[in-house]
BABAFI-609649 format. One line per field, with one value per residue: y, z, x of N, C-alpha, C in turn. Coordinates in Angstrom, 2 decimals, padded with zeros to 5 digits. Example, Ala and Ser with C-alpha at 12.3 -4.5 7.8 and 13.67 -1.06 7.14 Angstrom:
n_c2: (-005.69;-002.25) .
n_c3: (007.80;007.08) .
n_c1: (013.19;012.85) .
ca_c2: (-004.50;-001.06) .
ca_c3: (007.80;007.14) .
ca_c1: (012.30;013.67) .
c_c2: (-003.30;000.03) .
c_c3: (007.80;007.87) .
c_c1: (013.20;012.90) .
//
This chain:
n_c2: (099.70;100.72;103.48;104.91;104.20;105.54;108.01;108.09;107.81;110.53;112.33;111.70;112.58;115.37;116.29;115.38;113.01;110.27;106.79;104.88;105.36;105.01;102.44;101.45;101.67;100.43;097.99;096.93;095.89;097.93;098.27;096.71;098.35;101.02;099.89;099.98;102.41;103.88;102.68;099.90;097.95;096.09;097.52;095.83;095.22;095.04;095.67;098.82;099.19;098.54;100.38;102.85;102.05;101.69;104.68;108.38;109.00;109.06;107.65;109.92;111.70;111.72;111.08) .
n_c3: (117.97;120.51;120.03;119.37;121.81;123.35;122.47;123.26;125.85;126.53;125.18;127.31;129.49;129.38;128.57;131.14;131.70;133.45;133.86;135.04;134.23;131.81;131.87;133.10;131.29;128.52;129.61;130.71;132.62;135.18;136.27;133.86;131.78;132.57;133.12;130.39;129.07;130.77;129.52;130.26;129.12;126.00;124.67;123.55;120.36;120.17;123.00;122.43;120.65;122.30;123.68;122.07;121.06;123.28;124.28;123.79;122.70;119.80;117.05;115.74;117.52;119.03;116.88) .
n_c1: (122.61;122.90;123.55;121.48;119.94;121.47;120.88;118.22;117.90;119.34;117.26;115.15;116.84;116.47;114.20;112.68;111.26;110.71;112.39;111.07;108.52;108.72;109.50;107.52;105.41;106.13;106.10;108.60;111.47;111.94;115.20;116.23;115.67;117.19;119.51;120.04;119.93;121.74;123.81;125.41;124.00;122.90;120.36;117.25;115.75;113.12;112.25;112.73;111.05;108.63;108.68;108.69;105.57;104.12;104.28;104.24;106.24;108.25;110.93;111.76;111.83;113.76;116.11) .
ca_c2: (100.02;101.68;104.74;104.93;104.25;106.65;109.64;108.27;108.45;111.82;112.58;111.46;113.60;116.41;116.25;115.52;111.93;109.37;106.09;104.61;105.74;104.38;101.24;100.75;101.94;099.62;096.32;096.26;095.86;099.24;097.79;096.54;099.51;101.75;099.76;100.02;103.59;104.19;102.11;098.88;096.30;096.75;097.76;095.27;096.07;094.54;097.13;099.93;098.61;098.40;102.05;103.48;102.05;102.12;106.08;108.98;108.75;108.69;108.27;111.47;113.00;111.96;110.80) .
ca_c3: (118.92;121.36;119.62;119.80;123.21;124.00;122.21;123.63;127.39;126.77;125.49;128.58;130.68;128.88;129.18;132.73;131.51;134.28;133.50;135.79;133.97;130.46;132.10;133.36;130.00;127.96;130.18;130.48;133.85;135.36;136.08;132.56;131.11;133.87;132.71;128.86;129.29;131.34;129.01;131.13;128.47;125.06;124.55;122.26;119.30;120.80;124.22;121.74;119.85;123.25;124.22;120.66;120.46;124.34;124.68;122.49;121.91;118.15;116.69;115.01;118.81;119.35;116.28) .
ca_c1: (121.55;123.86;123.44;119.83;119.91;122.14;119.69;116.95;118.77;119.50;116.28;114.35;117.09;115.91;112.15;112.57;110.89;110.97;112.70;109.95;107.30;109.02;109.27;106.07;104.41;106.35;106.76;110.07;111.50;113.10;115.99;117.18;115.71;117.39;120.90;120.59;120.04;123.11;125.08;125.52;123.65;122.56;118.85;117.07;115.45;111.93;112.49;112.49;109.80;107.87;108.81;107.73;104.43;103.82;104.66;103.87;107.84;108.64;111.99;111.82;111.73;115.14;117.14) .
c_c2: (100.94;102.82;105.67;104.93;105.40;108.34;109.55;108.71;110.25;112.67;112.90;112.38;114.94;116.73;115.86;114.17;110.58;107.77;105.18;104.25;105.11;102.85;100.24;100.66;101.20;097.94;096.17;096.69;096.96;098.63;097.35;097.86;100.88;101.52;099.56;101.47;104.26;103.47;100.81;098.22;097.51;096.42;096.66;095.52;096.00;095.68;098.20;099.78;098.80;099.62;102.83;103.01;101.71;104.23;106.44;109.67;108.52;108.86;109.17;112.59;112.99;111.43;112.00) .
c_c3: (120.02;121.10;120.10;121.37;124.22;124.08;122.70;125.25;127.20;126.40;126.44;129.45;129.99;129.01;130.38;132.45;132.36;133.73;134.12;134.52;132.33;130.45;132.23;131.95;128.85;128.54;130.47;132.39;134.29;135.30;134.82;132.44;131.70;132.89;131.26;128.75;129.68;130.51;129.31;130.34;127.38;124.89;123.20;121.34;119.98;122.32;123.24;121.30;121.06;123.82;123.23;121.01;122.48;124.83;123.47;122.26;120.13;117.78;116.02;116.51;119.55;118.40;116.03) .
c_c1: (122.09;123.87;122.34;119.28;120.14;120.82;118.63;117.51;118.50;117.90;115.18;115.06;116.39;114.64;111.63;111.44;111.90;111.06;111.53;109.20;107.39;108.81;107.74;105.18;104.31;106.46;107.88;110.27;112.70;114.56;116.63;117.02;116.71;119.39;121.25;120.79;121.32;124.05;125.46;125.09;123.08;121.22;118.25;116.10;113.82;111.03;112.44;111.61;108.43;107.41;108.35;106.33;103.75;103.45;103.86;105.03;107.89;109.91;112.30;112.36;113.19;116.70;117.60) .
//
């Protein structure tokens, strides 16, 4: 998952996509999301799951 995390991170820096705005969209509470992103904890599969079908994110847009 750490991987995934990572591309999506960089993703979001790239599209100038606010961690905020990921958070809020999916439920997840900035803060974790904020520190899986940076690396600090590992993202769980459920948080991705939340951010896919919250967003109009697809893993195609950053694997």
């Amino acid at each position: 998952m750490r991987k995934t995390q990572q591309l999506l991170a960089e993703y979001l820096r790239r599209n100038g996509i606010k961690i905020s705005f990921i958070a809020e969209a999916a439920g997840i509470r900035y803060e974790l999301l904020r520190r899986s992103l940076n690396g600090a904890r590992v993202m769980t599969a459920d948080e991705l799951a939340a951010i896919l079908m919250n967003t109009e994110i697809t893993l195609d847009d950053f694997m």
